[in-house]
N, C-alpha and C positions, 0 to 999 in steps of 0.2 A: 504493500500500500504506500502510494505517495503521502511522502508529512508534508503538511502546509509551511510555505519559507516565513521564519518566525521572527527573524531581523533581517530590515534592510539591507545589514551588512553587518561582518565580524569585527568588532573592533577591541583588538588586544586593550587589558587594562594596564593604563600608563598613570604615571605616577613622577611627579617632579620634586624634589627635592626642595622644599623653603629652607632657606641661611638659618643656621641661628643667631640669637640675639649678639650685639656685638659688644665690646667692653663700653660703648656709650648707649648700651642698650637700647639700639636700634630695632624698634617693633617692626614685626609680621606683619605682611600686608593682611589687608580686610580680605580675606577670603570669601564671596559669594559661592555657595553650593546649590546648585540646581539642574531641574532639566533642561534639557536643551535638542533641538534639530543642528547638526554640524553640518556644512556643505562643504566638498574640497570641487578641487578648481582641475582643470583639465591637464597638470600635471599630478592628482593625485595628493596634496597637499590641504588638509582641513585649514582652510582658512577665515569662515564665516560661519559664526552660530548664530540661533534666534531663539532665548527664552522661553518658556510659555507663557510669560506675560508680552512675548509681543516685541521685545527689543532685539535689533539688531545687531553685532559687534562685529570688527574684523577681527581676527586672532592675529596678535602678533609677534604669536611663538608655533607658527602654524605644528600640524603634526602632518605627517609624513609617512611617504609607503602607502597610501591608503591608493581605492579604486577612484581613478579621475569621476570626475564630475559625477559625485554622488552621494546619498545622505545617508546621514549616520545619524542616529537615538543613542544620545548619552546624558547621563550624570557627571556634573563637571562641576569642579572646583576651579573658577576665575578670580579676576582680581580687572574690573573696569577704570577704562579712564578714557572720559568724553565718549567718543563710536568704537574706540579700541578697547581691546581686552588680552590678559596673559591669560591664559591656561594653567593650571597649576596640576588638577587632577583629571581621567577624564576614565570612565567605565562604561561599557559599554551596556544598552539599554533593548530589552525584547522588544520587537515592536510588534506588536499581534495582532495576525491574519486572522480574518475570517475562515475558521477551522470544522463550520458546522457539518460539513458531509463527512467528517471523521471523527466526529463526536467522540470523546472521552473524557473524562474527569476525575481521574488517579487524584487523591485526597494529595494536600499539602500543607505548610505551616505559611500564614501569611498575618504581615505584621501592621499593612493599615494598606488602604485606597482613597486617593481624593482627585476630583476635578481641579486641572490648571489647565488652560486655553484650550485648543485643539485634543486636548486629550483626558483618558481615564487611567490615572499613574498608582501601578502597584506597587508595594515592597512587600515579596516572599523571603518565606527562608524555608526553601525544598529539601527533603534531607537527600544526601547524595553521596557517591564515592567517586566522585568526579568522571561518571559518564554525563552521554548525551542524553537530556532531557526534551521536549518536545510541549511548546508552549503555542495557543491562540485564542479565539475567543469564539463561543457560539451562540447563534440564534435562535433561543428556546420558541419565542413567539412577539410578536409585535399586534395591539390590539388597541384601539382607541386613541392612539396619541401616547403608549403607553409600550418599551421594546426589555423584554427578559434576559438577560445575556448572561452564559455561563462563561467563568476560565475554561478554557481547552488547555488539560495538563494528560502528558504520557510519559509515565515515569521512565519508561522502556527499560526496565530491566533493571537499572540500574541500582545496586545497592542501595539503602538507607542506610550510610552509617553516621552524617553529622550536618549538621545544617549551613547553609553556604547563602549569604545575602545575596539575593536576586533582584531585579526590579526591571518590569515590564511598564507599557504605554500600550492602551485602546485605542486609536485615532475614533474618534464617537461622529465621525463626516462618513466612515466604514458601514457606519450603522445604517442603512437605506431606511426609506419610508418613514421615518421620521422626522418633523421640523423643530425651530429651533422653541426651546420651552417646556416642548415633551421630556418626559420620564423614561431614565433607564434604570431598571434594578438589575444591580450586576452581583450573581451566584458564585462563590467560591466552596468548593469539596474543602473541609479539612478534614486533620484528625480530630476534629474535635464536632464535626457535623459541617452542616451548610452554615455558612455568613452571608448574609448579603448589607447592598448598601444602596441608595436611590441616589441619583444624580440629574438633574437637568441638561438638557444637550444646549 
């Protein structure tokens, strides 16, 4: 069986080193952590991200080796100034397909869900021994003004032996048939039974 492609693209988790303090105790920059769309440019080079609140930045510590002209869903740790931005941290983020003709819902641990701009942003913590996991979202029913959506989770085999922070994005534009105001409850399997949560599109 075909798995649904579950991220736009791979993106190794990078990591930058902040200085430490200097003998005139030289503060840390302000570090903003958030989600972000990353765009790299037609050599392959992350050079523009966009918030989910909406703002723009160049990066001016682009990252590198990536697939020209393409986007990337990540968690990043920036540092703004004016249109520009550093990079500090930057992990890669599920971006979840419409998964429902392969329905599954292998139980999982998840640590919260909230609405930022264009998206429904999860933080899991799957247990794992560092196989492949299989992540996206289904379309239980849509009725009234009103669309059900489950995580699509396949554990595939993989061990459960320790939990590994994840975090996934819904694009809720994915969601057809619905406008903007209507309600989404979105279903998550754990171990612990179903959660859900309602959110506005």
């Amino acid at each position: 069986m075909k798995h649904a492609s579950l991220l736009i693209l791979t993106l190794a988790c990078l990591t930058a080193i902040v200085s430490s303090c200097s003998k005139e105790e030289e503060a840390y920059p302000s570090i903003i952590t958030e989600m972000a769309d990353m765009y790299t440019n037609a050599e392959g080079v992350g050079n523009k991200i966009t918030t989910d609140a909406g703002v723009t930045y160049t990066v001016t510590n682009g990252i590198a080796d990536l697939a020209p002209n393409a986007l990337y869903r990540i968690l990043c740790g920036y540092v703004p100034s004016g249109n520009n931005a550093s990079i500090y941290q930057a992990q890669s983020v599920y971006y979840l397909r419409d998964s429902t003709e392969i329905a599954k819902t292998d139980p999982t641990n998840v640590k919260s869900a909230w609405r930022a701009g264009k998206y429904i942003n999860i933080y899991l913590a799957p247990l794992t021994q560092g196989g492949t996991q299989y992540w996206g979202f289904i379309i239980d029913k849509i009725e009234n003004g009103h669309a059900w959506v489950s995580l699509y989770h396949n554990q595939n085999g993989d061990p459960k032996s320790y939990t590994q922070p994840t975090y996934a994005s819904l694009p809720v534009d994915d969601i057809k048939d619905i406008q903007e105001g209507d309600i989404i409850t979105l279903s998550i399997n754990t171990f612990n039974g179903i959660q859900t949560w309602d959110f506005k599109k």
